[in-house]
C-alpha positions in Angstrom: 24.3 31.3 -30.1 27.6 33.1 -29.7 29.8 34.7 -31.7 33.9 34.4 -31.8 34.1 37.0 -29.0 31.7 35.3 -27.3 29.1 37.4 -26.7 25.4 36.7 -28.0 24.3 37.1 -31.4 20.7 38.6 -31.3 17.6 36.6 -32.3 19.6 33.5 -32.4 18.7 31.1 -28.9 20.7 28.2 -27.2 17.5 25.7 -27.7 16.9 23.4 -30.8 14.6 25.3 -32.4 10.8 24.5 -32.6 8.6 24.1 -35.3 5.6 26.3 -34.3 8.2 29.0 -33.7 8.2 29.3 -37.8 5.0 31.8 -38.9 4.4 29.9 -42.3 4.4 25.8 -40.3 2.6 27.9 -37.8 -0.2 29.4 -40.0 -0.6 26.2 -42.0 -0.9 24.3 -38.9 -3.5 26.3 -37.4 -5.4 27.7 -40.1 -4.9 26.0 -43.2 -5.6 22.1 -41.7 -7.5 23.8 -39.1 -6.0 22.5 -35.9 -6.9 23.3 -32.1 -4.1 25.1 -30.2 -4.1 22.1 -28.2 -3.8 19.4 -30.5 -0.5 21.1 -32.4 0.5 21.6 -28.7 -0.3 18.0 -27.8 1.8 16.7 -31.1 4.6 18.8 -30.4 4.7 18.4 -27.0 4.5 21.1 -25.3 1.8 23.2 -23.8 -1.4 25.1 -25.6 -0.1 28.4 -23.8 3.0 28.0 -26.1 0.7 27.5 -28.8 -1.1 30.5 -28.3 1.7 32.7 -27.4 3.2 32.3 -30.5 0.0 32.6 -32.8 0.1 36.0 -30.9 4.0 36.9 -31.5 3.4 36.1 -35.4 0.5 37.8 -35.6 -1.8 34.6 -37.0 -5.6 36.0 -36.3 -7.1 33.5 -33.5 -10.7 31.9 -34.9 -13.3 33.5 -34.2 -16.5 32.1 -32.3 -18.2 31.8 -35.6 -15.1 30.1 -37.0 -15.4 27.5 -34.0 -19.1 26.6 -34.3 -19.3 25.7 -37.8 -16.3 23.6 -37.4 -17.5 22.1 -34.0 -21.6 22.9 -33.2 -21.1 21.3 -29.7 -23.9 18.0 -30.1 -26.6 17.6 -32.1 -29.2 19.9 -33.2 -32.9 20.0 -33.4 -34.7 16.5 -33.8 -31.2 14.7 -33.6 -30.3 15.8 -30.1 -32.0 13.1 -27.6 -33.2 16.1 -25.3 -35.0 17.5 -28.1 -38.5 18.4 -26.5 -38.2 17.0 -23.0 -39.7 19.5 -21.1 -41.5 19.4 -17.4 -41.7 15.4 -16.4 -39.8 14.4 -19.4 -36.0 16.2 -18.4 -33.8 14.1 -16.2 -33.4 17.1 -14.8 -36.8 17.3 -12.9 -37.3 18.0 -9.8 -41.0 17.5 -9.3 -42.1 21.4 -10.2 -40.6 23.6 -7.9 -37.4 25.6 -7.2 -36.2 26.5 -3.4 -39.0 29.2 -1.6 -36.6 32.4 -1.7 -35.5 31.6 -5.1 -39.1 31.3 -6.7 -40.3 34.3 -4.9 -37.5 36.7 -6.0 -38.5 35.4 -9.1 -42.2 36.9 -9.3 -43.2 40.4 -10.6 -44.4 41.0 -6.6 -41.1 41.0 -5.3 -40.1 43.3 -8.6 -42.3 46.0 -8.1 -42.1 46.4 -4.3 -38.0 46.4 -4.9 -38.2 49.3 -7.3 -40.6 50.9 -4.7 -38.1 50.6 -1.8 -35.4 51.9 -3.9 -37.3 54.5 -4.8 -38.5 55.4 -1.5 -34.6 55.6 -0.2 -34.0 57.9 -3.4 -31.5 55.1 -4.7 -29.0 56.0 -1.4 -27.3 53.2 0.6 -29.2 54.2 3.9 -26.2 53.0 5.7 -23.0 54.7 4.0 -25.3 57.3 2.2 -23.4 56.0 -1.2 -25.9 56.7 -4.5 -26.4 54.4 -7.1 -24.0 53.7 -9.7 -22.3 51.2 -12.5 -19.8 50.8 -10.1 -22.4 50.9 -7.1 -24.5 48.0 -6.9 -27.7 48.9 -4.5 -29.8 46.1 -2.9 -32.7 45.6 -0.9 -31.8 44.2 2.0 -33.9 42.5 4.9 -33.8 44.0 8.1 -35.4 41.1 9.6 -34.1 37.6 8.8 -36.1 36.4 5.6 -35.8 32.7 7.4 -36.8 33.6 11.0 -39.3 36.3 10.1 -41.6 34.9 7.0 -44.3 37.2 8.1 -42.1 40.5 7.5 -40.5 39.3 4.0 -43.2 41.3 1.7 -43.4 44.2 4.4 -41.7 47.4 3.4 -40.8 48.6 6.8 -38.5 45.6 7.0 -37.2 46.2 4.0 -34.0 49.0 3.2 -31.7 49.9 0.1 -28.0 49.4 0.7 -24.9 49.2 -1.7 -23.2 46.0 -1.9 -20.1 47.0 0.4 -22.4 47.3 2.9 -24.6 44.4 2.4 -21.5 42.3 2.4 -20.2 44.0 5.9 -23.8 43.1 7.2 -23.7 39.3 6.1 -19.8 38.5 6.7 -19.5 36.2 9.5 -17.7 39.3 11.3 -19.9 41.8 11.4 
């Protein structure tokens, strides 16, 4: 909007204005009826990004996860829900009782123990960068040996070293 000299009058725009651009239609919208974002965005045609822009720019607190469940708890719980208790043979999900080979045996307390040991031995030092372990600085044990070609070496600590993940990523990367 202009004024008589033409020049733009501040907080006033060009566009018809909106309704969820008002903080009181807004909050009564949102929290009062207790609408999804994207269902006011879906009636008022426009996107849920616009929707939650402007909950932000008038300050209208967002729900919060606990807010969301006891409104919506996601299927039905307990005896209700038709999974309830189908465990093993039972779960559609079965796959006769066993997971892929490397999987299930980084899994077990074996392969635990003898990482700790190998990290321990290499006083928690890339042996490749010399990098020490940090938050930041992921170490892992890494195979020096092919776990697929080499089964025989896969539980052997001399095949076995501790490297950050920088390097371990160098070492698998189809470059080299």
């Amino acid at each position: 909007m202009r004024n008589k000299k033409g020049q733009f009058i501040k907080g006033h725009t060009y566009r018809k204005s909106k309704f969820y651009w008002d903080r009181d239609w807004l909050w009564k919208e949102y929290r009062e009826k207790k609408k999804p974002a994207k269902q006011i965005a879906r009636e008022q045609k426009c996107k849920e990004n616009n929707i939650l822009y402007f909950l932000n720019k008038l300050n209208i607190s967002r729900w919060t996860m606990k807010e969301i469940r006891k409104r919506n708890p996601w299927g039905l719980q307990g005896k209700q829900n038709p999974m309830y208790g189908k465990t093993g043979k039972l779960n559609p999900s079965w796959n006769g009782g066993h997971s892929p080979e490397r999987q299930s045996q980084y899994a077990r307390s074996a392969w635990k123990e003898l990482a700790k040991s190998i990290l321990k031995r290499d006083n928690y030092y890339c042996r490749k960068c010399n990098s020490p372990h940090t938050v930041k600085n992921k170490l892992i044990v890494h195979h020096i040996k092919e776990w697929s070609c080499f089964p025989e070496l896969r539980f052997e600590p001399k095949n076995l070293m501790t490297m950050c993940e920088k390097c371990h990523k160098k070492i698998h990367s189809r470059k080299k």
